[in-house]
Every structure is written in structure tokens, then in C-alpha cells.
C-alpha positions in Angstrom: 14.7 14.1 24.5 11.8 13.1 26.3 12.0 12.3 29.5 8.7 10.1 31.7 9.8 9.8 35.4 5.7 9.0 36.4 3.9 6.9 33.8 0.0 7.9 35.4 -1.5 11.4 35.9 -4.8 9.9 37.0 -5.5 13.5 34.3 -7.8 11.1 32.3 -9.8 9.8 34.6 -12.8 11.8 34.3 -12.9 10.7 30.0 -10.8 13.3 28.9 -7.4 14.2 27.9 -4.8 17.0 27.3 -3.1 17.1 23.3 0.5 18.5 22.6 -1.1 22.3 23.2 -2.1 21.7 26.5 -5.9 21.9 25.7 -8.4 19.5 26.8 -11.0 17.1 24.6 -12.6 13.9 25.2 -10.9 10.5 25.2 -13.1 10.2 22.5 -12.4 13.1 20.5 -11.6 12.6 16.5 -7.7 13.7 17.1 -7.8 11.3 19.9 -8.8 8.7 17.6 -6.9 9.4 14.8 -3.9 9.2 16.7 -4.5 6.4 19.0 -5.3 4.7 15.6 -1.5 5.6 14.3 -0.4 4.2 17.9 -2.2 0.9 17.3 -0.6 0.8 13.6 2.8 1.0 15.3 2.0 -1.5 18.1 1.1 -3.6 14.9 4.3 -3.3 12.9 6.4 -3.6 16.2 4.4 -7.9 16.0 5.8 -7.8 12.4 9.4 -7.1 13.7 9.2 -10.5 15.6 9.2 -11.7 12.8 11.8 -10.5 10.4 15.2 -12.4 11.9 15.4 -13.2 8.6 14.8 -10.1 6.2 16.9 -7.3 8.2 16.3 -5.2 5.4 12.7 -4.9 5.9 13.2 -4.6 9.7 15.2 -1.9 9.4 12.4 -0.2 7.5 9.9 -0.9 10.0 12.0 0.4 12.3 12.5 3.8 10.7 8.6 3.7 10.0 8.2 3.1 13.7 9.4 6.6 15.1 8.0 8.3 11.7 4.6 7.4 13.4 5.4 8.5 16.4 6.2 11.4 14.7 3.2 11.2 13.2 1.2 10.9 16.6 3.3 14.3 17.7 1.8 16.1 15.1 -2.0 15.1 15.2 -2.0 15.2 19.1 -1.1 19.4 18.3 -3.9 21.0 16.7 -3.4 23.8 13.8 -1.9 21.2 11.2 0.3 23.5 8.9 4.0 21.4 8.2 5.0 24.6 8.5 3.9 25.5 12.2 6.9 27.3 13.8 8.0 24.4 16.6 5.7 21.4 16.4 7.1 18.2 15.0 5.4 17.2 11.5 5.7 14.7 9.1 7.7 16.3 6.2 7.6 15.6 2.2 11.1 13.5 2.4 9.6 10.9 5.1 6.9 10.5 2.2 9.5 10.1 -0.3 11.7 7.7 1.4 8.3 5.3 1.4 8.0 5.6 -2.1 11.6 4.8 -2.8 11.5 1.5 -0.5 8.2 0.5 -2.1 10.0 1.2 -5.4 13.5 -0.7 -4.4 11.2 -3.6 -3.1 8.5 -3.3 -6.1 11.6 -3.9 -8.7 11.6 -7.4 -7.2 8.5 -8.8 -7.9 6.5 -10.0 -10.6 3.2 -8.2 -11.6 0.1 -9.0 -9.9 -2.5 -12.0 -11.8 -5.0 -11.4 -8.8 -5.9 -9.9 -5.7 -3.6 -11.1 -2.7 -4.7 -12.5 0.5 -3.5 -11.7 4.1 -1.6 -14.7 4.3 1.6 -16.7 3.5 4.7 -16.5 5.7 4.1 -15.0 9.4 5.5 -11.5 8.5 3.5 -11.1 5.6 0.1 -12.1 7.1 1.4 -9.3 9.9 1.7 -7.2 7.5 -1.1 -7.1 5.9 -3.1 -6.7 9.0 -0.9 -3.7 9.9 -2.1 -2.1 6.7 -5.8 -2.7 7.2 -4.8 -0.4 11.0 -3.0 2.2 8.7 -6.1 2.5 6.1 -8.5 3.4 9.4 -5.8 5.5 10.5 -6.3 7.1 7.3 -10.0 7.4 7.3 -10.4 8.8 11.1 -7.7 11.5 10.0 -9.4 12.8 6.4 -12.7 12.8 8.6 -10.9 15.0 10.8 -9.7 17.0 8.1 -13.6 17.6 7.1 -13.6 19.1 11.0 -10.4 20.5 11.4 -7.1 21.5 9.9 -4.5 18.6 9.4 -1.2 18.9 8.0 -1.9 17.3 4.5 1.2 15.7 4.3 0.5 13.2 7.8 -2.7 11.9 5.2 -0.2 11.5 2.3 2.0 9.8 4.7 -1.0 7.4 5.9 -1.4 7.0 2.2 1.9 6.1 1.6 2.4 3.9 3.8 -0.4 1.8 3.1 0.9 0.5 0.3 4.8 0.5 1.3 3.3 -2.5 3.9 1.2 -4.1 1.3 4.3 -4.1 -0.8 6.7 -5.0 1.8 4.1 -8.2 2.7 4.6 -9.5 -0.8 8.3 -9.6 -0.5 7.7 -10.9 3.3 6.3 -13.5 1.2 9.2 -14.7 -0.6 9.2 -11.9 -3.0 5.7 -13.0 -3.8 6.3 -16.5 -4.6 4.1 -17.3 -1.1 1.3 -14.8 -1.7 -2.4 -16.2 -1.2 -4.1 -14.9 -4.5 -7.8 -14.4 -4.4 -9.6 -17.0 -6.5 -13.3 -14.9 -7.6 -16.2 -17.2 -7.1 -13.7 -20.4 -6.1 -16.3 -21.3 -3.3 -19.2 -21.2 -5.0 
């Protein structure tokens, strides 16, 4: 269990700050980024939550996804990468595969796609969606670290994942896709 009795080090205060191993990089720092990135994903998903009174189902999804990205953020704040590393927390292949068989379970519902869908329609949705535009940059800062660095492969399938678990899951936000906001190609012109 973790335990914060102070919340500031005044550590950072120079630009820099320590990961999980104890070593030091800039604020700046790919990692850094990468993970911050995940942290803003979850910040995102926990406005979504405000607004799922009425689909407990999905909130208790989000929820779930929630600590997964805090596990997440545990395992790109200590360097080395392997799932396998002896003692650090990473995302496993069965975190992967319960995404896939919530955006199957919620997939089953809905009718195939005529268009492209728009951010939009009921509140959750439209949070959703935004939450999954965080997770795709998420993504791209952690395969650009992956170019740099060793990253545990499964944390990018994760991102992956769970891209299109929340583009899924804003669809039956939306009604079960009776509320999407379909694209129209050329309807302005």
C-alpha cells in the first residue's frame, strides 16, 4: 500500500525529477511525458465518470481502467521495460484481454458503422471520445520512446487497446449508437 504523509519534496524544483528507480531526468524527459500523458488520460476518464449515474456498467469499467493506468504510469516511470522484470509492476497480457472482451461484450450491441463518428452526442460520449484522442498521444510519446529506449511492449498494446475500448464504449455512451454524430464528407461545402 502506498502511503503519502508530505505531498511536496520541493525535489523538482530545479526541472527535474526522480522515476520508480531512483534516477534522475528532466521534467521533460520522454518517460516523463509518456507517463504524465497516461496521467492526463486518467484525469480524463475520471470527467467521464461524472457522467455515467446512468450506465454503471461502463463506470465500473472506467473504474477498473483507472488503476490499470496507474498501473501503467508504475511501469513507464521504472526504466528497463521487460513484463517480466523481477519486482516492478507492469501491465500484463490479461489487462489487455479484459479490454478486448468489454469492447467485444459492448461491440455485440451495436449496429455496424455507415460513417465516421463524431465526438459528440450524450455528455459521456463526447467525454469519451476526448479521453481517447489523450490515450492515442499517450501512445505516440510511448512508441517514440520505444525508438530510445526499452518499453515493456505490452503497456503500447495496452495504449492500443484501450483506444478503441473508449471509442467503443462512447458509442454505447451514446445510446448504443443511436446518438452518434456521423461525419457527413463534403456536407459544408
Amino acid at each position: 500500500m502506498v502511503q503519502l504523509t508530505r505531498i511536496y519534496t520541493r525535489g523538482g524544483d530545479k526541472g527535474d525529477t526522480s522515476l520508480g528507480d531512483g534516477s534522475r531526468v528532466p521534467k521533460d524527459d520522454l518517460r516523463v511525458d509518456a507517463y504524465g500523458t497516461v496521467d492526463e488520460a486518467n484525469g480524463t476518464i475520471g470527467l467521464v465518470r461524472l457522467y455515467c449515474t446512468e450506465l454503471p456498467d461502463l463506470d465500473a469499467m472506467l473504474n477498473r481502467i483507472q488503476n490499470d493506468l496507474f498501473d501503467l504510469g508504475a511501469d513507464l516511470c521504472v526504466p528497463g521495460g521487460s513484463h517480466k522484470d523481477e519486482g516492478a509492476l507492469r501491465i500484463v497480457q490479461s489487462q489487455i484481454d479484459r479490454l478486448e472482451a468489454e469492447i467485444d461484450a459492448m461491440n455485440d450491441r451495436l449496429s455496424p458503422l455507415q460513417s465516421f463518428v463524431l465526438p459528440g452526442g450524450e455528455p459521456a460520449a463526447a467525454h469519451l471520445h476526448l479521453a481517447r484522442t489523450v490515450v492515442r498521444r499517450a501512445e505516440r510519446l510511448l512508441c517514440a520512446l520505444a525508438r530510445e529506449e526499452t518499453v515493456n511492449p505490452l503497456a503500447i498494446a495496452y495504449l492500443n487497446r484501450l483506444s478503441d475500448h473508449l471509442f467503443v464504449a462512447a458509442r454505447h455512451a451514446n445510446k448504443d449508437g443511436t446518438r452518434d454524430v456521423l461525419w457527413v464528407p463534403g456536407g459544408n461545402r
